[in-house]
C-alpha positions in Angstrom: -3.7 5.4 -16.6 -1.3 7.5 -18.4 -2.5 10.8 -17.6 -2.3 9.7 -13.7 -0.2 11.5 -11.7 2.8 9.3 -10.1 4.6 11.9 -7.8 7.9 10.9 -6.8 9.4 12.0 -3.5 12.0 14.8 -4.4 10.1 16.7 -6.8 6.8 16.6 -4.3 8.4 17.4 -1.6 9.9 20.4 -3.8 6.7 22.2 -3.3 5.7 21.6 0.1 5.6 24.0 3.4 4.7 22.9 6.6 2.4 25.8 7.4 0.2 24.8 4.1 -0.2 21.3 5.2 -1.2 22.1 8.5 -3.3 24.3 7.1 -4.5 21.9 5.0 -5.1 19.2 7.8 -7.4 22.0 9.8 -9.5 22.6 6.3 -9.9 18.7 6.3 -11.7 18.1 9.4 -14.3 21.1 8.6 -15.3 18.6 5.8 -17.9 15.6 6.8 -16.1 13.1 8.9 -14.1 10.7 7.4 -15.3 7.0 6.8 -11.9 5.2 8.1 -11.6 1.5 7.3 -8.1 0.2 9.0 -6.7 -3.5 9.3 -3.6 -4.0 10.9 -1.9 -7.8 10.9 1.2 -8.9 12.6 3.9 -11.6 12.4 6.1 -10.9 15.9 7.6 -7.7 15.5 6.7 -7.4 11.7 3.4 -5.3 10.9 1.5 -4.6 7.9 -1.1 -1.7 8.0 -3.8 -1.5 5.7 -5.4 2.1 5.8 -8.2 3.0 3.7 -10.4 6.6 4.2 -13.0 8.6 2.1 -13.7 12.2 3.0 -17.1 13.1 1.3 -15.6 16.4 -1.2 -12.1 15.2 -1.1 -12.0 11.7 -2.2 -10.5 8.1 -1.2 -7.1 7.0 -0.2 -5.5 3.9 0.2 -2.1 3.1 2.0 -0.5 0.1 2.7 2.4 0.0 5.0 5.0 -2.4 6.2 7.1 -2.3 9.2 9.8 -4.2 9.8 12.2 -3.6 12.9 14.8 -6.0 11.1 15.1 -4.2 8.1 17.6 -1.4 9.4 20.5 -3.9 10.2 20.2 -5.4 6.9 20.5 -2.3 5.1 17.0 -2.0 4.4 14.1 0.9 4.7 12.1 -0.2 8.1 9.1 1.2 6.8 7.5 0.8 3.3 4.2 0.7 1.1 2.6 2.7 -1.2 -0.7 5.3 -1.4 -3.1 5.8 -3.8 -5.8 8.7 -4.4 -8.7 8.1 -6.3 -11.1 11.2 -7.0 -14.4 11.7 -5.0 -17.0 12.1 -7.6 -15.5 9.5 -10.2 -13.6 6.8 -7.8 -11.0 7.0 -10.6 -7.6 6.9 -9.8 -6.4 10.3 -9.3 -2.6 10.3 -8.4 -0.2 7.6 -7.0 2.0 9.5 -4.6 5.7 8.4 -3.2 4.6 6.3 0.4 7.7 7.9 2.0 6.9 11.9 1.0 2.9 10.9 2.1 4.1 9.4 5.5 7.1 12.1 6.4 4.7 15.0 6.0 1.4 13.6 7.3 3.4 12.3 10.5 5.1 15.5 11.2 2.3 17.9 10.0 0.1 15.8 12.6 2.4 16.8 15.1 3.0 20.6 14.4 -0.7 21.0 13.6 -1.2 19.8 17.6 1.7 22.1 18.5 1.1 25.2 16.8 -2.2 25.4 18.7 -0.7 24.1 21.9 3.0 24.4 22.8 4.2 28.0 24.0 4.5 30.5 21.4 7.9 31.1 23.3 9.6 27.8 23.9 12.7 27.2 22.9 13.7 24.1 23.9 13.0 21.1 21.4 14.0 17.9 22.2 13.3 15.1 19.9 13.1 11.5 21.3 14.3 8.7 18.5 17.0 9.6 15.6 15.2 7.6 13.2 13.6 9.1 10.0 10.6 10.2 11.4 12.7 12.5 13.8 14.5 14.1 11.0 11.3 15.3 9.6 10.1 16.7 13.7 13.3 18.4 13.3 12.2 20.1 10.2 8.0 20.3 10.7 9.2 22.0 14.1 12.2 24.7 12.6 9.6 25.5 10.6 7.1 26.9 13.4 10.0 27.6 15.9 12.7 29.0 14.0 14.5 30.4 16.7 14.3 27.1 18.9 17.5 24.8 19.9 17.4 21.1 19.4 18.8 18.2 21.0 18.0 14.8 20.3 18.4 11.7 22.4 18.5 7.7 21.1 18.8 5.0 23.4 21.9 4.0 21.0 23.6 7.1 21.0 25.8 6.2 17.6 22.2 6.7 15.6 21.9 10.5 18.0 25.8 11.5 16.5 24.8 10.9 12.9 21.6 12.2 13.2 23.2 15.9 14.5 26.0 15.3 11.8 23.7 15.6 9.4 21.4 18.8 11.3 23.8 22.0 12.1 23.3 22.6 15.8 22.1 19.4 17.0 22.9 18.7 20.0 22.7 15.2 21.3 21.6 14.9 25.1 23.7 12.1 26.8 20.8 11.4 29.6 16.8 11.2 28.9 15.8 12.6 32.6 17.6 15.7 32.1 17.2 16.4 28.7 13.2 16.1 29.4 13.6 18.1 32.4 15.3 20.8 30.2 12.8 20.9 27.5 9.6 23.1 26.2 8.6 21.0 23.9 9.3 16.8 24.0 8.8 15.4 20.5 9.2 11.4 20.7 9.2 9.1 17.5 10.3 5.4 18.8 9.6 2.0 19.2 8.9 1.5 22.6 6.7 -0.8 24.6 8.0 0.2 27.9 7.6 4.0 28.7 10.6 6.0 28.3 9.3 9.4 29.4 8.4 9.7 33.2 5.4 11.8 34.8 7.7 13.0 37.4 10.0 14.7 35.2 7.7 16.6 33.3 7.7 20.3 33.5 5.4 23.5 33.9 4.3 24.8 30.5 6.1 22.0 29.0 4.2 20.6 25.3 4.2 16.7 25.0 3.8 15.2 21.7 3.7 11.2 21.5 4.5 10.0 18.0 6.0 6.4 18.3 3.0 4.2 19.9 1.2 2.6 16.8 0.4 -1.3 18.6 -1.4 -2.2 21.4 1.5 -3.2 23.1 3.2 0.0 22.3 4.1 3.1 25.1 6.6 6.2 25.0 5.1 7.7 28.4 4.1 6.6 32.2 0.3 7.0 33.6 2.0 9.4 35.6 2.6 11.7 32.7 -0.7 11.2 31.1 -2.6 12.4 34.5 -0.5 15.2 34.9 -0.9 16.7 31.3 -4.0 17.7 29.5 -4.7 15.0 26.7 -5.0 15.5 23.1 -5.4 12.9 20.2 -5.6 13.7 16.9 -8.6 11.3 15.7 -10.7 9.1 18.7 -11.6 6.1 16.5 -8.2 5.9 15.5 -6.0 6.0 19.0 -8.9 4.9 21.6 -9.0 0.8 21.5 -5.9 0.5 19.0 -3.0 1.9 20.5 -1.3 1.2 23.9 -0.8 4.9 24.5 -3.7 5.4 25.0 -5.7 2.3 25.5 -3.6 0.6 28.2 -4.0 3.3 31.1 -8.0 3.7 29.6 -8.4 -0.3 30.6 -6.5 -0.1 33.6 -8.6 2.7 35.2 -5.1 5.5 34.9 -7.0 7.6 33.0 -10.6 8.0 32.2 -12.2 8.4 28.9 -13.2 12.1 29.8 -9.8 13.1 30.2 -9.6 12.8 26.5 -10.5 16.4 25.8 -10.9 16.9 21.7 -9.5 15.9 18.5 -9.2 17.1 15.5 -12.9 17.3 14.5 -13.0 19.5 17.8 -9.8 21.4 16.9 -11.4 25.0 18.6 -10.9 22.9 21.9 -7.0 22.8 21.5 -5.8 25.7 23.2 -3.7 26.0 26.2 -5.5 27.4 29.3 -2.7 28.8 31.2 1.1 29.1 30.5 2.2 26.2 33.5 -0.2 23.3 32.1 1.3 20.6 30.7 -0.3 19.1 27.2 0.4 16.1 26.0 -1.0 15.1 22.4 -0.9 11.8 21.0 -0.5 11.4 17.1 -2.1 7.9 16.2 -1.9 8.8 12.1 -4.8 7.2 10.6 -5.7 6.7 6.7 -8.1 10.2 6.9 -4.5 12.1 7.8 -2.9 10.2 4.6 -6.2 11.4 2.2 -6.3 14.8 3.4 -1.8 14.9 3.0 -1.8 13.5 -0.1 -4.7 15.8 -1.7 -2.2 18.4 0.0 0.3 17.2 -2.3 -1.3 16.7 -5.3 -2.6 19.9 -5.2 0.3 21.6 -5.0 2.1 19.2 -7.8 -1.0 20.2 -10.0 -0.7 23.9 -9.5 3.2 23.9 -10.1 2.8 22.1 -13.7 
């Protein structure tokens, strides 16, 4: 157990781009499909996610997450856990990596992976939906493919929007949702929803959607009308159809049908944009196979910088 690698966050992250985990994430579903084992329980508001995944050449991964909305006003992290990688041909434990570094750059790197294949080359109008932690890491996954891009974020308690752009250089921090949407190429949205906060009818031509928040059944960050106006992308179907309310709730209630569904990631030569004025709209469920693929990212590169 000694010789096992137990990468801590600042020193992983250290060695990490967001191009090479992208890149990393596309390499990972050219491998056989993933066997995904997930369990999620709940106590009200409080989750606990147990996500397990073995990729046949890669190995296993297990990550166990909690999420508390509570936590925050107590002075506590929200979300916590821990992930461990054991190695494909041995099933011995192969590195214990920092639940925080694994979940910041698998969330994001979901995300960009999506957008890099589907948003406008050109846009240049990121807006980022939820101040938390997970949009501090959009803002970075996306300066990284956008560099020339202006950002503005928006928080339905606009205290959490100032300190988030007091902390980012040229932030801005949209006062009103409707126009800041309106104004946008690409909408990036990280919260904790269950009514939706982004509306069909101000969606845009050529505009890039990207739903991050919606992890329970119960859970929505958009309207039906915006999922039948855009082109729908997930990034995993056994991990977003039946689980999660972005997806599931307009499925049962006849809004959308399962066809409109067009790929995900195993199909990943199917996301392209077909003409500059569609809208697309991905949805980034996560899912233990993401974590697996991230943190063999990680300790890959941790093993090649010793």
């Amino acid at each position: 157990m000694t010789d096992v690698p137990n990468i801590p966050f600042d020193a992983g992250e250290a060695l990490l781009d967001w191009f090479g985990l992208t890149d990393a994430l596309a390499a990972g579903h050219d491998l056989p499909k993933a066997e995904i084992g997930d369990t999620f329980l709940y106590r009200g508001k409080d989750t606990l996610l147990n996500r397990a995944a073995w990729i046949d050449g890669l190995g296993i991964a297990v990550k166990s997450a909690t999420v508390f909305p509570g936590n925050p006003a107590q002075g506590r992290s929200m979300v916590n856990g821990g992930v461990c990688l054991y190695a494909d041909d041995t099933g011995q434990m192969a590195a214990i990596v920092d639940f925080h570094l694994v979940t910041k750059w698998k969330t994001a790197g979901d995300s960009l992976l999506a957008a890099r294949r589907l948003a406008r080359p050109d846009s240049r109008n990121i807006l980022i939906v939820g101040a938390g932690t997970q949009g501090r890491a959009l803002h970075a996954a996306y300066s990284a493919a956008f560099p020339d891009a202006a950002f503005t974020v928006w928080n339905r308690t606009p205290e959490n929007a100032q300190a988030m752009a007091s902390e980012l250089p040229g932030l801005a921090v949209a006062e009103d949702l409707e126009t800041a949407v309106r104004g946008a190429d690409i909408v990036t949205s990280a919260t904790m929803s269950t009514q939706p906060l982004i509306r069909g009818d101000w969606l845009q031509p050529g505009q890039h959607i990207d739903l991050i928040g919606a992890y329970r059944p119960d859970m929505r960050e958009t309207d039906d009308a915006a999922l039948k106006r855009a082109r729908i992308f997930v990034d995993s179907f056994d991990t977003t159809i039946g689980h999660i309310g972005e997806i599931n709730i307009p499925l049962e209630s006849g809004a959308i049908i399962r066809d409109d569904l067009i790929a995900d990631y195993y199909d990943l030569a199917r996301f392209t944009r077909e003409s500059r004025d569609e809208i697309t709209l991905f949805k980034n469920g996560g899912g233990a196979h993401l974590d697996l693929m991230t943190s063999r990212y990680i300790l890959d590169r941790w093993n090649a910088g010793q």
